[in-house]
Steps between C-alpha positions, in 0.01 A plus 500: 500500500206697577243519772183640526330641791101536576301564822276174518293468823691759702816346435797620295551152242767495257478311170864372290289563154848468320803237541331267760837352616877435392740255465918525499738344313729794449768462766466905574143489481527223778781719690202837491216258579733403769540861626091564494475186727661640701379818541142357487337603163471160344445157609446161348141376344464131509125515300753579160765296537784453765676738323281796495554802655178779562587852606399649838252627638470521100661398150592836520718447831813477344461769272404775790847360726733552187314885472528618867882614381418685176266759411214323341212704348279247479208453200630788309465550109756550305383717180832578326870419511752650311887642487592847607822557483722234703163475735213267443137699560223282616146664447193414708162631540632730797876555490819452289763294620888535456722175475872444415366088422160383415442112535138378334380185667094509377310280302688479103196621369538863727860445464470535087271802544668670769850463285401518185654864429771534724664165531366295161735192496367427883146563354554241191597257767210498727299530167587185443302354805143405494296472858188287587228671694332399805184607669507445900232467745493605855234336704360452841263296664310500834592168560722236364450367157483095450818469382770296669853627337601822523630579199387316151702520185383397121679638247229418229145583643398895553599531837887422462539546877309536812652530838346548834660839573403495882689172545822676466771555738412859714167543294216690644135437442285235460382301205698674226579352104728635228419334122685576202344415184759325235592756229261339268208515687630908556535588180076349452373736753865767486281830435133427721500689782642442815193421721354248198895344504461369830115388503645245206813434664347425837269244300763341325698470836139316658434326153887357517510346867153376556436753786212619625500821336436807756439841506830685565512814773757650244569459191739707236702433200807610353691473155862448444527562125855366544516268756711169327774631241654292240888509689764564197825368442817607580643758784252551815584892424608739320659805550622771276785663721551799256163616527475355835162333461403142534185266553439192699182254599376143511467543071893474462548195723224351606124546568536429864573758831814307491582625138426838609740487795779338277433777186506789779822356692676502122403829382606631842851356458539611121441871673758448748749367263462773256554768798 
C-alpha cells in the first residue's frame, strides 16, 4: 500500500505504484475498513469492482492513520537482529534498537535473511515461499489519453493492469496512469534499468489498448522484486512465545491486503495470549 509522490506541473501528484485497491471478506477487516470510513482515509472505487476499497488521499492512507499512535521510523534499514540477553537488539545503519518482542512482517524472502541466525525455524518457513516480481510505471500526460475505462485488467498480456490513477477518489493531478507488467513480462526486462523499464512498459501499455500513444510529462519506474507471494498453508502466523519472536504477511494467508490484515490481526493475538 504504497504511494508515490512527484512535483508534475507545479502540483504535488501522488501515484498508488503498489496495491491499487482492496477488497474484504474478513469480518474484522470489514469492522477496520469500517473505522477508516469513518474517519475519512478510505473510500469506495467503483472502476475495480463494487467491492473495492482505495486508500486516501493515498493507498497509503490507512497505513499513516494506524501510525499517528506509535512511534514509526519510517524507511529505515534494518542490518542485524540478534539476542542479548532477555533483550532483542535491532541494528540499523544509524542506531541500535532495544525490544522485549520483535514481530517480522516483510517480504519471506527479507524475512529468511533477516532470521536466518537468530530465529532459524521462522527463517525455514518463509524460505519456503517464492515471490513474483513486478515492474511498475508511473506516468503522466498533458492531456487525457484515448482510453475510455479507467482501469484495465489482463492477466496474460505484459501489462497485467493499468488504472487511471487520477480517476480515483481525492486524487490530485491531471492525466495520471499506473501499469504493472505481469511477472512474466518482469522477469524479461527484471535487471534493465529503470528509465529503459518504463520506455517499454509505456509502449506495451499504448501497443495493448489501441491508444494514441503520447509523450508523457513524467515518467518513472519502479521494481517490486516481491510483489505476488506464493501464500502457504496452514496458520496465518506464527509466533515463538519463548523467544518472543514471530512473523506475519500476505505469504502465510493470502496474497491480498486482506491476507495481510488477517496474518497481522493473528500474530497480534498469539502475542497477547502468550503475555
Amino acid at each position: 500500500m504504497a504511494t508515490r509522490r512527484a512535483e508534475i506541473a507545479g502540483e504535488t501528484v501522488g501515484f498508488d505504484h503498489g496495491a491499487q485497491y482492496f477488497t474484504a471478506r474478513d469480518p474484522a477487516f470489514q469492522l477496520a475498513i469500517s473505522e477508516w470510513e469513518k474517519i475519512g482515509v478510505v473510500a469506495r472505487w467503483p472502476a475495480a469492482g463494487d467491492d473495492a476499497w482505495v486508500g486516501l488521499p493515498g493507498m497509503n492512507g490507512p497505513i499513516r492513520a494506524m501510525a499517528t499512535q506509535l512511534d514509526v521510523h519510517w524507511g529505515t534499514r534494518i542490518e542485524k537482529l540478534y539476542s542479548d540477553g532477555d533483550r532483542w537488539k535491532i541494528e540499523t545503519e544509524g542506531k541500535t534498537f532495544a525490544a522485549d518482542t520483535v514481530l517480522c512482517a516483510i517480504p519471506a524472502e527479507q524475512a529468511r535473511e533477516l532470521l536466518a541466525n537468530p530465529a532459524p525455524d521462522l527463517a525455514k518457513t518463509a524460505s519456503e515461499v517464492k515471490s513474483a516480481p513486478c515492474w511498475a510505471v508511473m506516468a503522466a500526460f498533458s492531456e487525457r489519453l484515448e482510453i475510455e475505462a479507467d482501469s484495465l485488467r489482463d492477466p496474460g498480456a505484459g501489462i497485467s493492469w493499468a488504472a487511471r490513477n487520477s480517476a480515483k477518489p481525492v486524487r490530485a493531478g491531471g492525466e495520471c496512469w499506473v501499469l504493472h507488467a505481469s511477472p512474466s513480462r518482469s522477469r524479461e526486462i527484471l535487471d534493465l534499468p529503470k528509465e529503459r523499464v518504463a520506455e517499454l512498459l509505456l509502449a506495451d501499455f499504448f501497443e495493448q489498448t489501441g491508444a494514441v500513444a503520447k509523450e508523457p510529462i513524467h515518467l518513472v519506474a519502479h521494481r517490486w522484486l516481491y510483489a505476488m507471494a506464493e501464500a502457504l498453508e496452514g496458520e496465518p502466523a506464527r509466533y515463538d512465545a519463548a523467544q518472543r519472536i514471530g512473523i506475519a504477511g500476505d505469504y502465510l494467508h493470502s496474497p491480498r491486503v486482506e491476507g495481510a490484515f488477517v496474518s497481522g490481526r493473528a500474530l497480534a493475538e498469539r502475542v497477547l495470549a502468550a503475555g
